[in-house]
N, C-alpha and C positions, 0 to 999 in steps of 0.2 A: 648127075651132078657129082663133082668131084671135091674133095675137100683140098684146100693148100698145102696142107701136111701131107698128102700124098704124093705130090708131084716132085720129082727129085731131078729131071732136067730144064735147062732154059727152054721154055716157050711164052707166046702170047695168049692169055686167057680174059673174060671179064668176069665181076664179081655178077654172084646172082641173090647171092645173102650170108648176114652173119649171125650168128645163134652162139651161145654158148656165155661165160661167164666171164672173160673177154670182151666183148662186145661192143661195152662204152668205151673200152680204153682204145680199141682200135678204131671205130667210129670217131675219139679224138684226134687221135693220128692221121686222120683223113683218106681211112680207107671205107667208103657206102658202098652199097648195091650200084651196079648199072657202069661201074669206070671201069676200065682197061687197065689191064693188071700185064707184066712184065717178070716170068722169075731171071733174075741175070747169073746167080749162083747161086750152089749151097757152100756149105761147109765140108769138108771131107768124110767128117761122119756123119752127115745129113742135115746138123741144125747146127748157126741159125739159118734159114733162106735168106737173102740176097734180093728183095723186088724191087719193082720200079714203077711208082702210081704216083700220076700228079705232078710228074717231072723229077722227082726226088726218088733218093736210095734208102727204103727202109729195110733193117732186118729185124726177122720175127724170129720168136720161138717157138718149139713147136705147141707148146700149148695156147698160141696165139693163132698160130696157124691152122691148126686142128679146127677152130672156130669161123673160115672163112671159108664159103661155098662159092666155086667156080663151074664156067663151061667155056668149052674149049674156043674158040674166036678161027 
């Protein structure tokens, strides 16, 4: 399992879980377990990320990111 904060080029991933202190706010945002996640950019110096879940363009931070477990699709 990989974290989001980790990945620093575009590919296609799904979520597998969120942990951390983060959690509800991104859960608000509409990112759960189980959807298809999209990185499209970063930033030059890595944060924020650039995804794409749900049809829409969110960017995260990296302590936002840090909180969101992937695998590779």
């Amino acid at each position: 399992m990989l974290r989001l904060s980790e990945l620093k080029q575009p590919q296609k991933t799904r979520i597998t879980r969120i942990d951390g202190p983060e959690m509800i706010r991104l859960m608000e945002m509409g990112i759960t377990p189980g959807l298809p996640l999209e990185i499209v950019r970063t930033a030059p110096l890595g944060y924020p990320i650039e995804i794409k879940i749900r049809g829409y363009l969110l960017s995260l931070r990296e302590a936002e990111a840090s909180c969101v477990f992937l695998e590779q699709v």
